[in-house]
C-alpha positions in Angstrom: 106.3 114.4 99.4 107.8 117.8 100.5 108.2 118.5 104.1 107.2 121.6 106.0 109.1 123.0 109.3 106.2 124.3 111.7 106.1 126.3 114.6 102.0 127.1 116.2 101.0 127.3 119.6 98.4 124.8 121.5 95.4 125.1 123.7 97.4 126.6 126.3 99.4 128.4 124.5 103.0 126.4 124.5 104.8 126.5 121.8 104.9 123.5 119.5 107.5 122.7 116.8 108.6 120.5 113.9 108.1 118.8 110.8 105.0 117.3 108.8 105.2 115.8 105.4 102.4 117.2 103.1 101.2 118.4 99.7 101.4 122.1 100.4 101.5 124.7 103.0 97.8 124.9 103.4 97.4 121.5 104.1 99.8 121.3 106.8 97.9 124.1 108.2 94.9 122.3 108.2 96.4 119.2 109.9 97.9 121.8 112.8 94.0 123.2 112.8 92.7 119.2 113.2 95.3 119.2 116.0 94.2 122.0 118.0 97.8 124.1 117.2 97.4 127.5 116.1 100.4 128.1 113.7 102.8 131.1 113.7 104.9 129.9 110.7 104.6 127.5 108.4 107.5 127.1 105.5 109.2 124.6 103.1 112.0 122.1 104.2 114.9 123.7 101.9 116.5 120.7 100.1 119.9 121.0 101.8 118.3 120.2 104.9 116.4 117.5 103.7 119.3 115.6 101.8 120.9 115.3 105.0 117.7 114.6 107.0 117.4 111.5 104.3 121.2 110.8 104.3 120.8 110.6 108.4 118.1 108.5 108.3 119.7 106.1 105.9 121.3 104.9 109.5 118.7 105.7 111.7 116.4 102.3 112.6 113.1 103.0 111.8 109.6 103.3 113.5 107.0 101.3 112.7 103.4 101.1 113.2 104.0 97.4 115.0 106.2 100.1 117.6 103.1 102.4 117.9 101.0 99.1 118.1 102.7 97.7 120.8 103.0 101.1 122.6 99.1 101.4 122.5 98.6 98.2 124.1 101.1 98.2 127.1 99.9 101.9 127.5 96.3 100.3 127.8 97.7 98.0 130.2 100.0 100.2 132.7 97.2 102.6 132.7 94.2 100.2 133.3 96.7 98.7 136.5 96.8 102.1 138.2 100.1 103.3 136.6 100.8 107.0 137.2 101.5 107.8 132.9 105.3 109.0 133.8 105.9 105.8 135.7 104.3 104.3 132.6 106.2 106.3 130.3 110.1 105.5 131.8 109.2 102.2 132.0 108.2 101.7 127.9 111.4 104.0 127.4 113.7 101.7 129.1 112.1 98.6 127.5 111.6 99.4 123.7 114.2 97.5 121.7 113.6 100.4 119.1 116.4 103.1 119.7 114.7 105.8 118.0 111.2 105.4 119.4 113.0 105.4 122.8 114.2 109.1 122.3 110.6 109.8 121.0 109.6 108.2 124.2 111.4 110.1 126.4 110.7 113.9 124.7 107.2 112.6 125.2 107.8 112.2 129.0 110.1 115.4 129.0 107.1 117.2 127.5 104.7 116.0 130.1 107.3 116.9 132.6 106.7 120.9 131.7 103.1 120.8 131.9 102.4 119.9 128.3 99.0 117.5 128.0 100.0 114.1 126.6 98.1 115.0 123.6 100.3 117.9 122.9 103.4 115.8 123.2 102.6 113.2 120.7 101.9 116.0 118.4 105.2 117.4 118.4 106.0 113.9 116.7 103.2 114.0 113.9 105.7 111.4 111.6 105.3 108.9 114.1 101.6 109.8 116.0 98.9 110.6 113.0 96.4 113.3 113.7 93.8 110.8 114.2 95.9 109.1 116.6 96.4 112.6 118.5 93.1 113.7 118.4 91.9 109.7 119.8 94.4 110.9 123.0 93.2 114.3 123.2 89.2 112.8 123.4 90.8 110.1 126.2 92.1 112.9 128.0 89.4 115.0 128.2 86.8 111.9 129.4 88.7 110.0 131.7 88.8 107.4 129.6 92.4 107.5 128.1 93.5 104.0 128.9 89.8 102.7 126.9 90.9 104.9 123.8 94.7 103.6 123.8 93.1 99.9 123.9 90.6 101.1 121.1 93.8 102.7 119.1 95.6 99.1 119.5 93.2 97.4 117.8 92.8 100.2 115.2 96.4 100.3 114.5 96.5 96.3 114.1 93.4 96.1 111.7 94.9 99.0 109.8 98.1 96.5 109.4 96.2 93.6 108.5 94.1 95.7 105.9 97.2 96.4 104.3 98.6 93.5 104.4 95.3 91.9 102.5 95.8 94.9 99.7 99.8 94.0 99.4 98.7 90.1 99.1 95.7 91.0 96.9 98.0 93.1 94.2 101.1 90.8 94.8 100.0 87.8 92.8 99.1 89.5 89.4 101.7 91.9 89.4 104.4 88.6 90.0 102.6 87.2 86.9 102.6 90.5 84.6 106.3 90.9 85.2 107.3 87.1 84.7 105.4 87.5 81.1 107.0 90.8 80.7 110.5 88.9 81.3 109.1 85.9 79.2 108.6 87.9 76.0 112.1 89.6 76.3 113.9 86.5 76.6 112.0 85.2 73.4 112.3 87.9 70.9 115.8 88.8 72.4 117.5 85.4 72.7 114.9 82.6 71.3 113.6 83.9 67.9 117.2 85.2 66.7 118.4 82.1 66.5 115.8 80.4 64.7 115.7 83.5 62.0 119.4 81.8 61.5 117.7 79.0 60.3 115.1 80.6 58.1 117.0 82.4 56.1 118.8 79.0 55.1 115.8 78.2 53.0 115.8 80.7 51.0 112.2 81.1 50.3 109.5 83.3 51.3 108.3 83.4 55.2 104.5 83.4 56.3 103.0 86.6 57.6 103.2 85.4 61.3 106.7 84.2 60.8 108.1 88.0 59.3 105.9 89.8 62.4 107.6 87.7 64.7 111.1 88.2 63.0 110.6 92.0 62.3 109.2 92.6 66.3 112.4 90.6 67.3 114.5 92.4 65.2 112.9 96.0 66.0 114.0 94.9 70.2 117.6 93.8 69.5 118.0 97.2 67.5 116.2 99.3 69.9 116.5 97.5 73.8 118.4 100.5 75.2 115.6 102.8 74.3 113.0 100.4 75.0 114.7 100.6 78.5 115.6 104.1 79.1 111.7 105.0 77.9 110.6 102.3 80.6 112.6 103.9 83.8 111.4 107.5 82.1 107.8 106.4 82.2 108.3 105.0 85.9 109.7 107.7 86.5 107.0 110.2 85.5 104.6 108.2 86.7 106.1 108.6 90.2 106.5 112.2 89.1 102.7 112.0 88.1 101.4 110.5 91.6 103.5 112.6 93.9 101.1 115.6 92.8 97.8 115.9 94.7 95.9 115.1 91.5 97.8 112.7 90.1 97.6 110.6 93.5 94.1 111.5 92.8 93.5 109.9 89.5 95.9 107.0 90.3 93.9 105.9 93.7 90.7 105.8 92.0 91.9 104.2 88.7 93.0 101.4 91.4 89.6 100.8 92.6 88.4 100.0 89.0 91.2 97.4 88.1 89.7 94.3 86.8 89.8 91.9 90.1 92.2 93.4 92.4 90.4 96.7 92.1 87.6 95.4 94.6 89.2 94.1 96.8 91.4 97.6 97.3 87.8 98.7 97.4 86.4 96.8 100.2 90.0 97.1 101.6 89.3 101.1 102.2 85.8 100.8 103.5 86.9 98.3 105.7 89.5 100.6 107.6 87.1 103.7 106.7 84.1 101.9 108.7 86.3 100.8 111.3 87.8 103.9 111.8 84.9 106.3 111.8 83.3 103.4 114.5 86.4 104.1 116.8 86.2 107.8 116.9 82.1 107.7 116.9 82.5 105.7 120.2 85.2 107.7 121.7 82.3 110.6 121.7 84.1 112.6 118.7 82.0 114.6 117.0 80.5 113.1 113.6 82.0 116.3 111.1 85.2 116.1 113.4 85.3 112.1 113.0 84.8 112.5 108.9 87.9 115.1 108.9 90.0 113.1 110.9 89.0 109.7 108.8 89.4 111.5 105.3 92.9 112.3 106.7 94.2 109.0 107.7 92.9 107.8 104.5 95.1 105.5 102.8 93.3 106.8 99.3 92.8 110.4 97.9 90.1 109.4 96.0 88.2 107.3 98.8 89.5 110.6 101.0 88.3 113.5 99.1 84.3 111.5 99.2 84.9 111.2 102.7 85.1 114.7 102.8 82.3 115.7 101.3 80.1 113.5 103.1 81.6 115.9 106.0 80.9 118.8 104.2 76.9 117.7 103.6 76.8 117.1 107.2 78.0 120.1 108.4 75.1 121.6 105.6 72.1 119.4 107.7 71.9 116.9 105.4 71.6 113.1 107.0 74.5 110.7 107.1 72.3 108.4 104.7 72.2 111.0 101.8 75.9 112.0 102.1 77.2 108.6 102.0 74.5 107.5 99.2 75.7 111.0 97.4 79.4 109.9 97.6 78.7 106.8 95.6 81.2 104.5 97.4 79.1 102.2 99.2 77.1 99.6 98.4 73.2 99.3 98.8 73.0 96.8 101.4 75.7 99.1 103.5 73.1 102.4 102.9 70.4 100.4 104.1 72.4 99.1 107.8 73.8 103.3 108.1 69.8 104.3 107.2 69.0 101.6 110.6 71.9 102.8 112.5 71.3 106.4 112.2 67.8 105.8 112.6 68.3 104.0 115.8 71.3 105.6 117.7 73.5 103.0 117.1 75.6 103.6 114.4 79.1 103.3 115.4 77.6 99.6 116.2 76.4 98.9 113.0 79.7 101.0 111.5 82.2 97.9 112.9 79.5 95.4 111.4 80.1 97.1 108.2 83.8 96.8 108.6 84.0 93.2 109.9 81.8 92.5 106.8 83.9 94.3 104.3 86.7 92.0 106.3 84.9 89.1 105.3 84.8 89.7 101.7 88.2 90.7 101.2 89.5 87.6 102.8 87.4 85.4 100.5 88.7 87.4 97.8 92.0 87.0 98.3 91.4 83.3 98.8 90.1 82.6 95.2 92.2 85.8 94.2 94.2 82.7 92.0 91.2 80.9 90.9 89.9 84.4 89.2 93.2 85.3 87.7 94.0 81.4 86.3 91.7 81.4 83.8 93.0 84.8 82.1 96.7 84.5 82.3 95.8 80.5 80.7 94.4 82.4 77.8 96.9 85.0 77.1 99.6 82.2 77.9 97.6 79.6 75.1 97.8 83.2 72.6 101.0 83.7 73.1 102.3 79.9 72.7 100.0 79.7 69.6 101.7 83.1 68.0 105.1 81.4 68.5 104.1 78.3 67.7 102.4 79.1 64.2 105.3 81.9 63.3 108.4 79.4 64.2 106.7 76.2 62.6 104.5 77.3 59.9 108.0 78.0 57.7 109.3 74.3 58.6 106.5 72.7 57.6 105.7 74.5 54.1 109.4 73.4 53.7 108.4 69.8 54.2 105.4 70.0 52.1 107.7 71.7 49.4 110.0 68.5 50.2 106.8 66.2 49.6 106.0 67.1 46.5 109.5 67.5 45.4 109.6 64.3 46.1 
């Protein structure tokens, strides 16, 4: 994804500088709009600079979510003891094992130092902070309640992990298995069936029909394996081509949420952190059309992302929470009916982390039988595949035995 240099002023008027990853200027524009930051210029990373950004940071350690985790929850608790936040601040910068989120530490605290809001300063870091974490900070800030909201972005940031987690273990299994068959019919028809055609043209007569597709779908991968190969890495490498456009990640997210098996539970997966995360920023008294924007952002799917939105945009036209999210078509009837009670009764956020610990639910049961759904498939395709070799390498030796027979 291309990366824009940016340079906007905040609420106050300070300027604010650096770098967001995005599709295309606009889009960084709205993220700078999401952020409160008016900006002056917005242009593209030239690719100079970014080689030696990515050559740089082929040495430079890494920051994870588990840093911004961990950073929420001692935040919560230096805060919630009576911590003034720069006290709170030198003291996470001088106990982070992470080197790199210790300088992002301290230009934090150097921020706050020249009267920036913490909000402000996190922004200025927008690769490691989201916008949703930012605006969370900004909503803490202007309540009181910032130590609450950092707690309530802890266990955000942790579910968010363990949702992912449950969609890499849910796609993990049947992708091993589609790649060891892959392997498995390249060492056949490469290695395995060559040296049995050895054998059959000893005999001298003529083959069964399985027997000559085998041999000439053997024959057609010794002659051809380097092409095979380089149209393999070409087609990876348009597909990555493909996704890295805005409607190609389109397409691609919502082609995963139809795969047979794995595509409901990346399904679930998404409402799951989608519920949860519109719940956290209901509570922290953001604004319902704000909360939509900020959630279709962080979405970890385009397609999940873009109905997000427009459930934001029938809001913003009058229409009920009830008819936008039944309009999306993305949820389930017996979620419609607990958003129809929750909007009815005031309590939606409430019913929103129901949803979400119920989508929870379901994905861990589906990953539990994940291999008792998948067994019964890759069993038949194994039996068809044993029974094509099977008849095409042993049909020929037994019509020669029956020839011997009645030679005989």
């Amino acid at each position: 994804m291309p990366s824009f240099v940016y340079k906007g002023r905040d609420s106050q008027g300070v300027l604010v500088q650096g770098t967001i990853e995005s599709i295309d200027s606009s889009n960084v524009a709205s993220q700078l709009s999401s952020l409160n930051i008016t900006p002056i210029e917005i242009k593209a990373q030239s690719a100079k600079t970014a080689t030696k950004e990515v050559n740089f940071n082929l040495f430079k350690e890494k920051i994870s979510t588990l840093d911004v985790m961990l950073f929420s929850r001692q935040m919560y608790t230096l805060l919630k003891a009576g911590i003034p936040i720069m006290n709170a601040l030198n003291g996470l910068q001088a106990s982070t094992q992470n080197k790199a989120f210790s300088l992002v530490i301290g230009n934090v605290r150097e921020s706050l130092a020249g009267g920036r809001e913490l909000s402000v300063a996190l922004a200025q870091h927008p690769s490691v902070f989201s916008s949703f974490y930012v605006s969370m900070v900004r909503v803490g800030e202007s309540t009181g309640l910032l130590d609450s909201v950092f707690f309530r972005l802890f266990e955000h940031i942790e579910f968010e992990r363990f949702m992912r987690d449950q969609i890499k273990a849910a796609l993990r299994y049947p992708t091993f298995v589609v790649i060891a068959m892959a392997v498995a019919i390249v060492v056949v028809n490469l290695f395995v069936i060559p040296a049995f055609a050895k054998v059959f043209q000893s005999f001298g007569v003529e083959l069964p029909l399985m027997t000559r597709g085998l041999l000439a779908f053997s024959g057609f991968m010794q002659a051809f394996w380097p092409y095979l190969l380089a149209l393999i890495v070409g087609a990876v490498f348009l597909f990555r081509s493909y996704t890295a456009t805005s409607i190609g990640r389109y397409n691609w997210d919502g082609f995963k949420l139809k795969i047979p098996i794995a595509g409901k539970i990346v399904h679930k997966a998404t409402m799951a952190r989608f519920a949860r995360s519109f719940a956290l920023s209901s509570k922290s008294g953001v604004p319902i059309t704000n909360g939509l924007k900020l959630v279709a952002q962080t979405a970890d799917n385009d397609y999940v992302g873009s109905r997000i939105d427009q459930m934001r945009e029938g809001v913003e036209r009058g229409e009920s929470i009830l008819r936008t999210a039944t309009n999306s078509g993305v949820f389930n009837p017996i979620v419609l009916q607990m958003i129809a009670v929750g909007e009815e009764s005031g309590s939606l956020d409430d019913l929103m982390e129901e949803i979400a610990d119920m989508y929870q639910r379901d994905v861990e049961y589906e990953i539990k039988t994940l291999g008792a759904q998948i067994e019964p498939i890759l069993i038949v395709f194994l039996g068809v595949m044993v029974l094509i070799l099977a008849l095409g390498i042993f049909l020929p030796i037994w019509d020669l035995g029956n020839v011997a027979l009645h030679k005989g």
